[in-house]
BATI-248248 format. One line per 5 residues: number of its first residue (from 1); their letters; for each residue x negated, y, z of C-alpha. Coordinates in steps of 0.02 Angstrom, whole numbers, plus 50000, padded with zeros to 5 digits. Example, Ala and Ser with C-alpha at 12.3 -4.5 7.8 and 13.67 -1.06 7.14 Angstrom:
BEGIN
1> AS> 49385:49775:50390 | 49316:49947:50357
END
This chain:
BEGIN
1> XXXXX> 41959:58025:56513 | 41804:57917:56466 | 41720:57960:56626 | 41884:57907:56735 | 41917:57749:56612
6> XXXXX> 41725:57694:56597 | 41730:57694:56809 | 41870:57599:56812 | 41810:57470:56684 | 41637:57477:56771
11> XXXXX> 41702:57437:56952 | 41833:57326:56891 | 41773:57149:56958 | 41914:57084:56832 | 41871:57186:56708
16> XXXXX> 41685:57148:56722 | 41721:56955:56731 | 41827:56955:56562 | 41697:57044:56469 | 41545:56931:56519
21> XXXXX> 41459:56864:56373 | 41475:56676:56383 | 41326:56599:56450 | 41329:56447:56353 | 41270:56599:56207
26> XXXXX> 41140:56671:56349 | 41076:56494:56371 | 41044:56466:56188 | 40978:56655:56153 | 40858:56634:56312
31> XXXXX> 40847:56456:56341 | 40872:56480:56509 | 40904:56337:56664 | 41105:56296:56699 | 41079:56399:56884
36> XXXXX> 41011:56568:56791 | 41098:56561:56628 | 41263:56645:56721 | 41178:56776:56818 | 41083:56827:56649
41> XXXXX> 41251:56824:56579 | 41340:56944:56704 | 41165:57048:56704 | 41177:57078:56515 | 41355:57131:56519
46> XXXXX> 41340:57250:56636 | 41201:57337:56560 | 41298:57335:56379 | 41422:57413:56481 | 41335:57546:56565
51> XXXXX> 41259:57582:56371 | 41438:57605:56302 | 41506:57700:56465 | 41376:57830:56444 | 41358:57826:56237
56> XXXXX> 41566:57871:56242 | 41528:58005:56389 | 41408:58095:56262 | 41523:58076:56130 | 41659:58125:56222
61> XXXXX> 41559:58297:56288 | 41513:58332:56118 | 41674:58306:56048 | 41754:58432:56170 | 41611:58552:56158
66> XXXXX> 41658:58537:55972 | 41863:58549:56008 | 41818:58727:56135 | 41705:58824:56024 | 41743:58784:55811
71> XXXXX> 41802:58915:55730 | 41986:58885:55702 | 41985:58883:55518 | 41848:58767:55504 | 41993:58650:55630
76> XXXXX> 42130:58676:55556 | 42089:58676:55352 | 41938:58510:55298 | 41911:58608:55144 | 41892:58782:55064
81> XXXXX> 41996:58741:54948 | 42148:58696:55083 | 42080:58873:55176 | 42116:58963:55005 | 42269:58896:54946
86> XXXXX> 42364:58929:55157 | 42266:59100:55174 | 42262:59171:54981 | 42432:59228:55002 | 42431:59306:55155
91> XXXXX> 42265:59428:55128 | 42306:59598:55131 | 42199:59747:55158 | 42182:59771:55314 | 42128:59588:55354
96> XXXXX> 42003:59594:55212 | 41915:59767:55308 | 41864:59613:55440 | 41838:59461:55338 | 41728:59547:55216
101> XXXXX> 41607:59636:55344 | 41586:59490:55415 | 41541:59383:55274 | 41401:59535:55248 | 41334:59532:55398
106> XXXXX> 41324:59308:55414 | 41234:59345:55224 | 41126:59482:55314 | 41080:59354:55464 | 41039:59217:55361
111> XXXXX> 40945:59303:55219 | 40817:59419:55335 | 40913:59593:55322 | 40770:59706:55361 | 40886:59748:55548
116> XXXXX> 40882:59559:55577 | 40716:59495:55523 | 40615:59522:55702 | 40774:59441:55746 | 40676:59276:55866
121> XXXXX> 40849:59165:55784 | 40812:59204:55613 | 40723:59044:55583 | 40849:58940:55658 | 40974:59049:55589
126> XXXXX> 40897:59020:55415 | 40879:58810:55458 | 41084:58794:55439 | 41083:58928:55286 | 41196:58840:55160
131> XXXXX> 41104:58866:55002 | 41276:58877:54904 | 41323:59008:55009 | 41170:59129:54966 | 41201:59105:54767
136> XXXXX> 41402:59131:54788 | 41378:59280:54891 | 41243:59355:54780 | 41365:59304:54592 | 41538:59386:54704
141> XXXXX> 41441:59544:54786 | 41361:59579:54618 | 41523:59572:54518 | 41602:59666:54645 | 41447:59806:54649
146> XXXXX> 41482:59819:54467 | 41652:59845:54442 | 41643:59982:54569 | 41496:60058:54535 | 41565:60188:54397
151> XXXXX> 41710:60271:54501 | 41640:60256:54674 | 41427:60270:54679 | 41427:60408:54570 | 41515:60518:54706
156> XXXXX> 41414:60455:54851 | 41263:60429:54739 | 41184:60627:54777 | 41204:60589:54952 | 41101:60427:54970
161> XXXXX> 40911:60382:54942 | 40886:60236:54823 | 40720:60145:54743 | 40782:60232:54587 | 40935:60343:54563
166> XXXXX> 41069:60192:54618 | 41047:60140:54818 | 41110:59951:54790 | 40996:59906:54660 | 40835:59843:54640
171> XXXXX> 40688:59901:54542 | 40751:59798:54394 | 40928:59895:54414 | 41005:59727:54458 | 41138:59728:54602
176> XXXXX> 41033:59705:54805 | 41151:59561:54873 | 41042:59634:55046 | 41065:59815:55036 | 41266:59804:54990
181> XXXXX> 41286:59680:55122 | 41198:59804:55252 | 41318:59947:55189 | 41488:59854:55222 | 41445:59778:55400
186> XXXXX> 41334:59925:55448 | 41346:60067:55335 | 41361:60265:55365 | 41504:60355:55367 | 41461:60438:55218
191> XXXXX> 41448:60259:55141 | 41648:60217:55192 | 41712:60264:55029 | 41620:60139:54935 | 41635:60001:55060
196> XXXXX> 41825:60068:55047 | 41824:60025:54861 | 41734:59852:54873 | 41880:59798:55022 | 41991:59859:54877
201> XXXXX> 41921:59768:54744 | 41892:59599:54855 | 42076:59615:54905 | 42153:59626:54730 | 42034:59539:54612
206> XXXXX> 41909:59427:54718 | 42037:59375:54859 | 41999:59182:54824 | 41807:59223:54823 | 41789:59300:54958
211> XXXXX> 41896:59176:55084 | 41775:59045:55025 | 41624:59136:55081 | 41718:59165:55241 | 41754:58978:55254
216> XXXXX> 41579:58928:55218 | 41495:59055:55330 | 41603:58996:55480 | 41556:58828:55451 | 41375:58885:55466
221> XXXXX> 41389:58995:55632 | 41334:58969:55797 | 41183:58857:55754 | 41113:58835:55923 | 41287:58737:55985
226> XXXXX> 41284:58671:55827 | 41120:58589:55862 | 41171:58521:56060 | 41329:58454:55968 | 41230:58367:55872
231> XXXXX> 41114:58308:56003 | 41253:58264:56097 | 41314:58157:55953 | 41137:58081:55917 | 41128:58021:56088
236> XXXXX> 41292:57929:56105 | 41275:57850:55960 | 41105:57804:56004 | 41164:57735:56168 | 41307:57612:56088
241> XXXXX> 41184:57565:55942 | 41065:57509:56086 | 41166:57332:56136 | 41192:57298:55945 | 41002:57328:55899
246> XXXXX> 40951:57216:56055 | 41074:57075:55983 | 41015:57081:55838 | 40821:57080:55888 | 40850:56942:56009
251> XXXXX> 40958:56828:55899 | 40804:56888:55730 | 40656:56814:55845 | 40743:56669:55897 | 40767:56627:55716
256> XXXXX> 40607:56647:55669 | 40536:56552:55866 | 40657:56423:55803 | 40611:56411:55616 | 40419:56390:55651
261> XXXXX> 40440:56260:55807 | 40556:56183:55657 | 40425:56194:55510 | 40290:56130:55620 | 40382:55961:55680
266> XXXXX> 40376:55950:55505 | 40176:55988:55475 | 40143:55843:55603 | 40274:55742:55500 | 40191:55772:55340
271> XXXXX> 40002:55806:55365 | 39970:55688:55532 | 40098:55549:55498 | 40170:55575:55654 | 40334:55447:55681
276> XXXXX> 40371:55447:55857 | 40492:55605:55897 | 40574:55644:56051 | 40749:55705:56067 | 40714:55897:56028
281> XXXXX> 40580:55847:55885 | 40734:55744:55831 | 40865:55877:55832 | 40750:55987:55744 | 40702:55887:55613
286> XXXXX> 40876:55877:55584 | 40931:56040:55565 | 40790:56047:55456 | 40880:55922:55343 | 41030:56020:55335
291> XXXXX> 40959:56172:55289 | 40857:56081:55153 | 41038:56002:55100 | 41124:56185:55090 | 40971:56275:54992
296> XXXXX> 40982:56131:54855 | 41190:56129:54857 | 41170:56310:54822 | 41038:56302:54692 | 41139:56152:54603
301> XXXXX> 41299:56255:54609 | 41204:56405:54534 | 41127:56302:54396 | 41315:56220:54358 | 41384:56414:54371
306> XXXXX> 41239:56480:54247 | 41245:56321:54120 | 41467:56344:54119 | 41432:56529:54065 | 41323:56493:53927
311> XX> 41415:56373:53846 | 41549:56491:53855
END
């Protein structure tokens, strides 16, 4: 719609003429002649307009890029907390078997799993790692690990290779957030029955837990759209900001053009006795006077304000 619309406003001679900047505000900006203050004035608009048409185009692509590929959770719930409270209830099983694998293998991604760490999008895979994320996962897989361990690793452990008798712990016999995580999106099939248990234990005792780490991790995936979204974005913004930074530049150095041509009608005034002015020396000199007049109204009304509240 914003290409169709912006055309429309862009080739509308009507449109265009109701939007021109008044060029009695070009002539004092520019101080331009009567004959090329209105062509400035037409010129200008139509190049804030073309800034605008293209800034909401950008905006407008990055919005729908955004619309066509976000995961629908991160849509349709602006909070874990919402995500828990509509999803909690409805977690079974079977729908834990995917959510949890996946939350293992986003950790595995992100953290440099030794599978994924020749991976070439590791580093901008690890860029958009939440840092949250890595200390929920590793407090949740760890408490998870542990109340497991006793019924299920003891079966399996005879089976498995480990640094030291357990195959999910470190040398300090601490739960390996990187090793479990491996096992549930990628294990053996001798490994099932443990990631069996774990999909058990998420499901009955960690249910909340773990649809927050879902939440967060699909609000961290797909970084390289993430990243032309947010060029997208940066541009169009960018391109609307441009007009009001120009404005703002233009009307700042006339000020300060305006303010020295001021202060030096003044100098001559004051240090060569000059007393003949013309008209513009006049004017001037005279809005020199009323600035002098507001900065001591103000300063009297703040010494009135100050002296009320300390007799108070």
């Amino acid at each position: 719609m914003v290409p169709f619309l912006g055309s429309l406003l862009l080739f509308n001679q009507s449109v265009v003429d109701v939007l021109t900047l008044s060029p009695e505000l070009v002539h004092r900006w520019f101080h331009l002649s009567a004959n090329e203050t209105a062509d400035a004035a037409r010129k200008l608009t139509l190049s804030r307009l073309y800034y605008v048409y293209f800034g909401l185009t950008l905006l407008g692509v990055g919005s729908a890029l955004f619309v066509l590929f976000c995961p629908l959770e991160i849509k349709n719930y602006s909070a874990s907390i919402e995500y828990q409270a509509a999803e909690g209830p409805h977690v079974s099983k079977p729908r834990m078997t995917l959510i949890l694998p996946f939350v293992a293998l986003q950790y595995s991604q992100w953290m440099g799993d030794e599978v994924y760490r020749d991976d070439t999008r590791a580093f901008v895979r690890a860029m958009g790692l939440p840092r949250e994320f890595d200390v929920f996962f590793t407090a949740v897989i760890s408490e998870l690990y542990l109340k497991v361990r006793e019924d299920t690793l003891e079966e399996i452990r005879d089976n498995l290779e480990g640094d030291n008798g357990h195959p999910y712990e470190d040398a300090r016999h601490r739960p390996d957030p990187s090793k479990i995580a491996h096992v549930i999106h990628s294990g053996a099939r001798i490994q099932w029955g443990f990631v069996d248990s774990l999909e058990e234990e998420a499901t009955n005792y960690f249910r909340n837990d773990v649809l927050m780490l879902h939440y967060m991790a699909l609000d961290h995936t797909k970084p390289y759209l993430r990243l032309i979204i947010a060029a997208f974005y940066g541009l169009g913004f960018g391109l609307l900001l441009i007009p009001t930074v120009q404005t703002f530049i233009t009307l700042a150095s006339n000020f300060v053009k305006r303010f020295a041509e001021i202060y030096d009608v003044r100098s001559q005034i004051v240090h060569r006795g000059k007393h003949r002015l013309s008209g513009k020396e006049q004017w001037m000199l005279s809005q020199l006077r009323s600035i002098c007049r507001r900065v001591i109204q103000k300063e009297v009304s703040l010494l009135v304000a100050n002296k009320v509240a300390g007799g108070v």
